[in-house]
N, C-alpha and C positions, 0 to 999 in steps of 0.2 A: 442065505439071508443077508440082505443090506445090515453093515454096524453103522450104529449113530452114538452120538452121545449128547445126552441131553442134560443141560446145563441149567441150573437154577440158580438165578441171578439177583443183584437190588443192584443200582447204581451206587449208591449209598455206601455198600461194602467195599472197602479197597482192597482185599483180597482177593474181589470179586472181579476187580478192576486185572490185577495180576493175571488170575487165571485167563480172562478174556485175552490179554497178551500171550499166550500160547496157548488153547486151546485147538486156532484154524490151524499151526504147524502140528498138533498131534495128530490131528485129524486129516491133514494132507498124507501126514507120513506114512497113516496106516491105512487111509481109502476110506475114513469113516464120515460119517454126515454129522455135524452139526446144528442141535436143537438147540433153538432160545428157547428156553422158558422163564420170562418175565412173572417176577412174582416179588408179594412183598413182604419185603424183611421184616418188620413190623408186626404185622400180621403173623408171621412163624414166629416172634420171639414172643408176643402175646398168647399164642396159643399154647406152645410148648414148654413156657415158663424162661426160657433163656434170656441174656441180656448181652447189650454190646461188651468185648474186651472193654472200653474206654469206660465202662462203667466203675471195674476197679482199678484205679492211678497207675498202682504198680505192673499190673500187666499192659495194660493200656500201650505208658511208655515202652516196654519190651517189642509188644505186639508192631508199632512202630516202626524199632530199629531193625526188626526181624524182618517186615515187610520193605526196609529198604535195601536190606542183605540181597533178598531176592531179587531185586527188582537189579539190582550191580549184576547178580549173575545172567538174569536171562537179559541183559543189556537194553531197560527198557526204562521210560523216565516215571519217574516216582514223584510226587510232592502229596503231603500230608493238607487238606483242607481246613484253613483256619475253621473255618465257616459251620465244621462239621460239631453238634450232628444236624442233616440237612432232610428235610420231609421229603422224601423223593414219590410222595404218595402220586403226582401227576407225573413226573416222570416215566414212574412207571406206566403209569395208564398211556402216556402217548405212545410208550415200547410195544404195549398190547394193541393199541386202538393200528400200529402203521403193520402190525405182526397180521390183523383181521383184513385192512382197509386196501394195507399198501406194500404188501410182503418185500419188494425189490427196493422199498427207501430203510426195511430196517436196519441192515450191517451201519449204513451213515450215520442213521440216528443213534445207535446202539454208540459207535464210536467218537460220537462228538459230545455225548453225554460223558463217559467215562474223559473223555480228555478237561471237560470242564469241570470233572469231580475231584481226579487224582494227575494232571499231567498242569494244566497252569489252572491252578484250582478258583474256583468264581465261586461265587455266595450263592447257589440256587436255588435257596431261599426268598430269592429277589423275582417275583415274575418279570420284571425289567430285564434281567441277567439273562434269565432263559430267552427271553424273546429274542436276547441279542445272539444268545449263543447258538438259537435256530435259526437268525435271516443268514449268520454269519457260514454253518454249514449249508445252506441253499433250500434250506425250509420253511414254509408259512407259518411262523409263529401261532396266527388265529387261525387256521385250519389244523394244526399239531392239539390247539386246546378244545378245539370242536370237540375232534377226536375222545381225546382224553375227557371230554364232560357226555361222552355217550351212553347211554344208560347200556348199551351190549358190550362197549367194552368194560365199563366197570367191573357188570356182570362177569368178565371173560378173567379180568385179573384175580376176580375173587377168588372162583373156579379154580383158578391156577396154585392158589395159594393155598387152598385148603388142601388141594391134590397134591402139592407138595409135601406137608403136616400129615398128609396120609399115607404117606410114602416112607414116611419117619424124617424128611427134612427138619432140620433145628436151626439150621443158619445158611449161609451166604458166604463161597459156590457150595453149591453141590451139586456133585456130577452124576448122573447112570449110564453106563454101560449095560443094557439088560437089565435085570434086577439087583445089579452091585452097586450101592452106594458109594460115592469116594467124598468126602467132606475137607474141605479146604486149599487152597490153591500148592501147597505144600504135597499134595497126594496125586498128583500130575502124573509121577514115574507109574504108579498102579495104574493112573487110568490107561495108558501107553499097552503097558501090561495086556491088561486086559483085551485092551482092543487087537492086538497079536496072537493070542492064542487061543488055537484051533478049537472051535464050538463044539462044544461036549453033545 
């Protein structure tokens, strides 16, 4: 049986961002496939009753410094978004609407999002911002928001979100291997695990 791992994501999350930064080398390492699933954070923290770290000060700040520890070791660039928090409600939908529409421009879009969330952070709050941040990676801004105002992909992020919440997701990553949850960019070494050892 093909291994995959299937990644439950928000732009929004910078842990989310993290994990996205090694995810493709676990999944080269062990021969596994790699699932987007675009879903929204939002939407799980509503359902499930959870709220962001940043909600309480003092984790917040930890949460932070902890995400920049990481980010020194797997040698990848970090910055914190003034900007944040940031409605990634359309972002997402464009992740869904190019995942249905245009499956071969997702990894771009996927990567030029997180780079203008967590890598040189822009306000993508601004639809001016995003429009620059997609002619900038080689995307039609107004054909990316088409996308995102489709009433099927709506549809498809809902789908995705609740199926998440029904899965037991609560936040932003979270991975499966099979039916093994792993929640957080911090639980990498299990998903690695996992993918290595001989199917029962």
């Amino acid at each position: 049986m093909d291994k995959s791992v299937e990644f439950y994501f928000d732009f929004g999350s910078p842990a989310a961002y993290l994990a996205y930064t090694q995810l493709p080398h676990v999944c080269a390492d062990t021969g596994a496939k790699l699932v987007w699933k675009p879903m929204l954070l939002g939407g799980v923290f509503q359902a499930t009753g959870n709220h962001s770290p940043t909600d309480i000060a003092p984790k917040g700040r930890y949460m932070n410094a902890d995400l920049k520890r990481f980010a020194e070791r797997y040698g990848v660039p970090y910055r914190f978004n003034s900007f944040f928090p940031i409605n990634t409600l359309m972002l997402m939908r464009g992740a869904t609407g190019l995942q249905m529409r245009d499956p071969e421009r997702l990894e771009a879009y996927i990567a030029a999002m997180f780079d203008a969330m967590w890598v040189e952070p822009k306000n993508m709050n601004d639809p001016e911002v995003v429009g620059a941040v997609l002619a900038q990676a080689g995307f039609d801004a107004q054909a990316v928001l088409a996308l995102a105002n489709d009433p099927a992909v709506k549809a498809q992020l809902k789908a995705c979100t609740q199926e998440a919440v029904g899965r037991g997701v609560f936040g932003a990553p979270t991975v499966f291997v099979g039916q093994t949850m792993f929640w957080g960019q911090d639980r990498l070494d299990f998903v690695r695990e996992a993918l290595i050892q001989p199917a029962h």
